[in-house]
C-alpha angles and dihedrals in degrees: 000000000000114000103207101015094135081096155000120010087349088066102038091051090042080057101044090046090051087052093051080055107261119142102235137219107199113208115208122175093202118327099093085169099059094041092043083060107054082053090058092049093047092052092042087062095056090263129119124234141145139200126238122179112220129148095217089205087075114065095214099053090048085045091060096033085069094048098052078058093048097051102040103018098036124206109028104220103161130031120182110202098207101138108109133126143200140201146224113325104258141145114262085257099055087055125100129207092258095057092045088047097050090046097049094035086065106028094044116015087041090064099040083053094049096042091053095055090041088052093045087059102037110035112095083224086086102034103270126132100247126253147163140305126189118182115197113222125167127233083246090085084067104035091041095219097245121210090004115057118339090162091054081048095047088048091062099044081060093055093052075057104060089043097048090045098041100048090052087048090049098027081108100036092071090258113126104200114196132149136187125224110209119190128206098005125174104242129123090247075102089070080062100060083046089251099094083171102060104123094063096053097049104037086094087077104055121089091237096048103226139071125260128239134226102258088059097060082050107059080051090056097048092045079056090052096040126083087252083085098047091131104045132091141133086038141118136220116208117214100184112124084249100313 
């Protein structure tokens, strides 16, 4: 399962795991056409996905976004935890409680409710088979995204949190927990913070002088899932361009 995976790095990684074999449940808030379409894409290339609508800030909803999974896809063995939003670019003492509540409902709360049902299907503890966790952070939870989106950025240290946490509570349960953290990616998550144009105008100030695209983030992420990875948890892959 991939939360978010109607765009950006979600659906470059939904496509990628689709390629590395996995069957692929494709989590969209509101944009069906976005998300059908990665599903066609998907297909198209020979792969199998659906696309289930869920907002993973509301319980219910990621309750019954896992059991969509358990009953067409089968046994869930890998969950990216990629949904997350952010908002107008502002300073901490320009934001309201509304604002702070909807970002860390879904950036944190989204991945805590997503991890617990991952964990509930995959821990031996309750009879599964183990499998693989990524949570996808940003390297604004260690920069703090000053003057722009501290909360975002807040959001985000909370996340290197859970997956430092959870893979300590499930190292022994068969679940391996990573993230990566990627850094000034070209995705239209921008248009949310009101610069679509953002990349362009920090890019300056990455080592490799350029920003990084979606599909780059994924293959960290799938290298995370595979077996490749069978000895790492509780760790983080930067993809930053050297930031």
């Amino acid at each position: 399962m991939v939360t978010g995976a109607s765009r950006g790095i979600g659906a470059a990684t939904a496509q990628l795991a689709a390629h590395n074999g996995y069957a692929v449940c494709i989590n969209y808030h509101r944009n069906q056409a976005a998300a059908d379409a990665v599903v066609q894409r998907i297909e198209d290339a020979g792969g199998t996905a659906i696309a289930v609508a869920a907002d993973v800030a509301c319980e219910p909803d990621v309750v019954r976004l896992f059991e969509v999974v358990d009953r067409e896809l089968g046994t869930l063995t890998a969950l990216v935890n990629n949904a997350g939003i952010l908002a107008p670019q502002m300073r901490v003492d320009e934001m309201d409680g509304d604002r702070l509540a909807r970002i860390f409902a879904t950036n944190i709360s989204g991945c805590f409710l997503c991890a617990r049902e991952a964990v509930r299907r995959m821990s031996t503890r309750y009879g599964g088979a183990g499998g693989a966790i990524v949570n996808v952070s940003s390297r604004a939870a260690r920069l703090g995204s000053p003057g722009e989106y501290v909360d975002y950025a807040a959001s985000k240290g909370a996340v290197d949190t859970l997956t430092i946490g959870l893979a300590r509570e499930v190292a022994t349960e068969g679940i391996r927990v990573n993230a990566v953290r990627p850094g000034v990616i070209y995705t239209d998550i921008h248009a949310s913070g009101g610069e679509p144009e953002r990349v362009e105008r920090v890019k300056q100030n990455v080592p490799m002088q350029r920003g990084g695209h979606a599909h780059e983030v994924a293959h960290a992420i799938l290298w995370l899932l595979s077996d490749e990875a069978a000895y790492s948890t509780g760790t983080f892959i930067d993809v930053t361009g050297g930031t």
